[in-house]
C-alpha positions in Angstrom: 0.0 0.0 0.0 1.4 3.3 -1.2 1.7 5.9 1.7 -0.4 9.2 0.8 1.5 11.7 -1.4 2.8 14.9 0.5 0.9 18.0 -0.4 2.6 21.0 -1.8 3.1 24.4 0.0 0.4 25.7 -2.5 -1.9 22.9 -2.0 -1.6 23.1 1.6 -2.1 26.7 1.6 -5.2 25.9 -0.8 -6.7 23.2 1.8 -6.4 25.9 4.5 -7.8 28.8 2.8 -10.8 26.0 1.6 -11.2 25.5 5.5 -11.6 29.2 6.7 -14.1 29.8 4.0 -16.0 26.6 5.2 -15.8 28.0 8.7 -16.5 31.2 8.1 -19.5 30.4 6.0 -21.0 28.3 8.7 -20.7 31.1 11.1 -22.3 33.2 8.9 -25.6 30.9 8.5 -25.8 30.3 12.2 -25.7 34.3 13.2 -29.0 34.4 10.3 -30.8 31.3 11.4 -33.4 33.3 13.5 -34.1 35.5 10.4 -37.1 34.2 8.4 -36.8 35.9 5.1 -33.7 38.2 3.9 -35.0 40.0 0.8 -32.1 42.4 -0.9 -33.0 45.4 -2.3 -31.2 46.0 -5.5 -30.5 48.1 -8.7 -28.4 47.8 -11.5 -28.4 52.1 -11.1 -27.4 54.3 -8.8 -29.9 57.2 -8.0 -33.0 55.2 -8.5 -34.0 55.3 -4.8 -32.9 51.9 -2.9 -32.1 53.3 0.2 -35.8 55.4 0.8 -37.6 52.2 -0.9 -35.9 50.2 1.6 -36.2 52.2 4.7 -39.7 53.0 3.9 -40.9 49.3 3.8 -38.7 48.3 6.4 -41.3 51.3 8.5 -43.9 50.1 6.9 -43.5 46.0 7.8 -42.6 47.2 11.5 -45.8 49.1 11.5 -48.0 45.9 11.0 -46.6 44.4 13.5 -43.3 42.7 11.9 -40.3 42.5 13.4 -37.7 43.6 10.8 -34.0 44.9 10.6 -32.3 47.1 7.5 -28.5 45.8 6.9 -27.0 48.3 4.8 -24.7 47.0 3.0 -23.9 49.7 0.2 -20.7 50.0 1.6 -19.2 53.2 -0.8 -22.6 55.1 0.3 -24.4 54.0 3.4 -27.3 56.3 3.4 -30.0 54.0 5.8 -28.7 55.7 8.8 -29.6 59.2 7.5 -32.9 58.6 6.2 -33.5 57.3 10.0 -32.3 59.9 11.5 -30.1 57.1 13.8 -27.1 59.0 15.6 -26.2 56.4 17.9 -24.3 53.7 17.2 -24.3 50.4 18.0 -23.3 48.6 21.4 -20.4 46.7 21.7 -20.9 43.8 24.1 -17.2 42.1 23.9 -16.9 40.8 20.4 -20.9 41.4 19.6 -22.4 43.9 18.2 -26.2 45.0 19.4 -27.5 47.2 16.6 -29.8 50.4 17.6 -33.6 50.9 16.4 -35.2 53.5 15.0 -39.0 53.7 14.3 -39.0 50.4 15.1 -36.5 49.0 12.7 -33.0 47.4 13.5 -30.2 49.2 12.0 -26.4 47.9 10.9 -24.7 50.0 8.6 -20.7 51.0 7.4 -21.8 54.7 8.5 -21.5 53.8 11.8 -17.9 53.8 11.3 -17.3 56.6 9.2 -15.2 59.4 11.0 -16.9 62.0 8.8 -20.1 61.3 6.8 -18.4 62.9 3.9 -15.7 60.5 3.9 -15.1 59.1 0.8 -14.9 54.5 0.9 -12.6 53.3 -1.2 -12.3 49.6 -0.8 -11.7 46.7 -3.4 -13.1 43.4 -3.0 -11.9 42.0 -0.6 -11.8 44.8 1.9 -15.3 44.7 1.3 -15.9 41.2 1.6 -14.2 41.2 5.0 -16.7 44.0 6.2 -19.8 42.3 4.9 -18.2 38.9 7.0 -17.4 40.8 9.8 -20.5 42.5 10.1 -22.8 39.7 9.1 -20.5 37.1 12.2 -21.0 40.0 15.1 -24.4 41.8 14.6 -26.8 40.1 16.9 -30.2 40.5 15.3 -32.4 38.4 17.5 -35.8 36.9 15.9 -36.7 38.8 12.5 -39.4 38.2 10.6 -37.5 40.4 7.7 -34.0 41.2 6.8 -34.0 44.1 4.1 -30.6 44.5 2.7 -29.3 47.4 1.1 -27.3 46.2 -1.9 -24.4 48.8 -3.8 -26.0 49.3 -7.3 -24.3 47.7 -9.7 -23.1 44.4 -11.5 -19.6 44.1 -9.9 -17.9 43.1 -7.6 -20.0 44.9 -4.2 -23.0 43.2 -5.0 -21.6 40.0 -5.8 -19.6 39.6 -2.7 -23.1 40.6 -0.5 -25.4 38.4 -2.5 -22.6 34.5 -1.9 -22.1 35.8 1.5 -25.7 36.4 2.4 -27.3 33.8 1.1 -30.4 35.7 -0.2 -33.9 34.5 0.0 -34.7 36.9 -3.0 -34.6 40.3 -4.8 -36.9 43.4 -5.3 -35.2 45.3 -8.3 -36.0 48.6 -8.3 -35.9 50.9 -11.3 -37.3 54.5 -12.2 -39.3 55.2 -15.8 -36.7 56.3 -18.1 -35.2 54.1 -20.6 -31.6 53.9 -19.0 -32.6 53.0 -15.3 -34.9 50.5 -16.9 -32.3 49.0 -18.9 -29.8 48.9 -16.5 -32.4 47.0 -14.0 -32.9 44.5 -16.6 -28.6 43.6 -16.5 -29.1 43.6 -12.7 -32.0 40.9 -13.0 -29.9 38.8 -15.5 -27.3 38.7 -13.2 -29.2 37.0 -10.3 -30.9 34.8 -12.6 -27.4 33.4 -13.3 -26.9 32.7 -9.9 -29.3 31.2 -9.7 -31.4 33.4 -7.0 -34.9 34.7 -6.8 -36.6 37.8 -7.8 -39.6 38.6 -6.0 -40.9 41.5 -8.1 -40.1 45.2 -9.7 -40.7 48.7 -8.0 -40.9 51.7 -10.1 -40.0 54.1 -8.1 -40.2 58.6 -9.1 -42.8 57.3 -11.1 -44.7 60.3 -12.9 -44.1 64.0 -13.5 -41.4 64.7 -15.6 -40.3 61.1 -15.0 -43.2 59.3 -16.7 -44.3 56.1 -16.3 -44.6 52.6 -16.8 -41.1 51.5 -17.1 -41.7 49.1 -14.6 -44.3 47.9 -15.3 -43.6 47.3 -19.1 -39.9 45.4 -17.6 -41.8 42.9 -15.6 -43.9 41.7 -18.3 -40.7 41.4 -20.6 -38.7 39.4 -18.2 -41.8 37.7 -16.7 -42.1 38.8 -13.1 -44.4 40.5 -10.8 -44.6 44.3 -10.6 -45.0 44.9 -7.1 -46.1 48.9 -7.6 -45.2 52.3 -8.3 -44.2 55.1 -6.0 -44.7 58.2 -7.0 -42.5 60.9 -7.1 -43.9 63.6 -4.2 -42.6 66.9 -2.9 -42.8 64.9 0.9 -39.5 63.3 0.3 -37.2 66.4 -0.2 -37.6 67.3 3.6 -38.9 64.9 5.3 -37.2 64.8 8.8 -38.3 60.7 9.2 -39.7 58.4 6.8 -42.5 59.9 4.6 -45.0 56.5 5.0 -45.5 58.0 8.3 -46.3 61.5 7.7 -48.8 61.0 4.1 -51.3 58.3 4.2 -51.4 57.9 0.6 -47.1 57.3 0.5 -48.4 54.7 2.9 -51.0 52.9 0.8 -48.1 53.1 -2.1 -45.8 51.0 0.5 -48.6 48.7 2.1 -49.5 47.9 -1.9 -45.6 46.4 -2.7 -45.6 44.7 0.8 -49.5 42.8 -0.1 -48.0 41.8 -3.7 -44.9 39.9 -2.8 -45.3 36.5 -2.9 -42.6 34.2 -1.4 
């Protein structure tokens, strides 16, 4: 009987890094176990509205009585915290991390570690990927019945790295009228189809006015997927000192509308 061949330096090295990622991975799913869906927000834009979709039906799902966190995860511009109006960070309890709440809503987000606000992120990958890891291992969530993460806009590397490490239950894309944003929601939906993920629906979002309409709408019956609803585009949002689906009751019904349509 032959004895087993010696691995190589590289191999080794290989079998090791193999190991971490295993470990790390498990981690990972056992710090998310008590979540019961985790839906990522995402865009193949920038500027289309993520973050206020996102905050707004996070305060919306907390308002009928669901328990729900926001992880923002747009690492180059983590906006969630403004929007909230969230000034504290959160607790460290030794190597935990117990995240603050705002209107009801559970908050983790890269701006909590920003010096300055106007400070400029400029990480590659895997700078990135060890923040999303770092993040995902310490937070301490407790029972959720929703996880809405932030996603950076885009096809590349940001989003990729959040949407393996996550593990994703599923997408909402969302997308405004025009042509461009449209188009570039489509590449963002072909890229989770080819991994092989889920996509609950499509949000227009600044839908009307100068903006138009119906982009949305005419995307999802193209690439055969729900439209969840439109949000219009409304003077409330260009000062609103907390989210706007508290303060109009019609920005409301917009957000209780997406929220009745999904279907998991």
């Amino acid at each position: 009987m032959t004895s087993p061949r010696k691995l190589t330096p590289q191999e080794e090295a290989r079998l090791a890094q193999a190991r971490e990622n295993f470990k790390n991975r498990k981690k990972i799913t056992d710090s998310l176990t008590s979540i019961s869906k985790r839906i990522g927000i995402y865009s193949g834009k920038g500027g289309v509205g993520k973050t206020t979709i996102t905050t707004n039906l996070a305060v919306t799902l907390s308002e009928k009585n669901q328990s729900v966190a926001i992880f923002d995860c747009d690492i180059d511009c983590p906006n969630v915290t403004r929007l909230l109006r969230i000034s504290e960070g959160p607790i460290q309890d030794k190597d935990k991390l117990l995240p603050p709440s705002r209107f009801g809503v559970k908050v983790m987000s890269m701006a909590f570690f920003q010096k300055d606000e106007d400070e400029a992120i400029i990480w590659r990958g895997p700078m990135i990927h060890n923040a999303i890891n770092q993040f995902t291992q310490s937070t301490v969530w407790g029972d959720l019945d929703y996880m809405l993460v932030d996603l950076p806009p885009g096809t590349s590397d940001a989003p990729l790295t959040v949407m393996q490490t996550l593990n994703l239950d599923g997408f909402i894309i969302v997308t405004t009228p025009q042509e461009l944003a449209v188009l570039d929601a489509k590449r963002s939906i072909n890229m989770i189809k080819k991994m092989n993920l889920n996509v609950y629906g499509i949000v227009e979002n600044l839908s009307g006015g100068v903006f138009g309409s119906g982009g949305g709408q005419s995307l999802a019956e193209e690439m055969n997927l729900p439209f969840l609803g439109s949000v219009s585009i409304r003077k409330e949002y260009t000062n609103a000192n907390k989210p706007v689906t508290l303060e109009n009751q019609e920005i409301r019904k917009e957000y209780s509308k997406i929220i009745e349509n999904l279907k998991f």
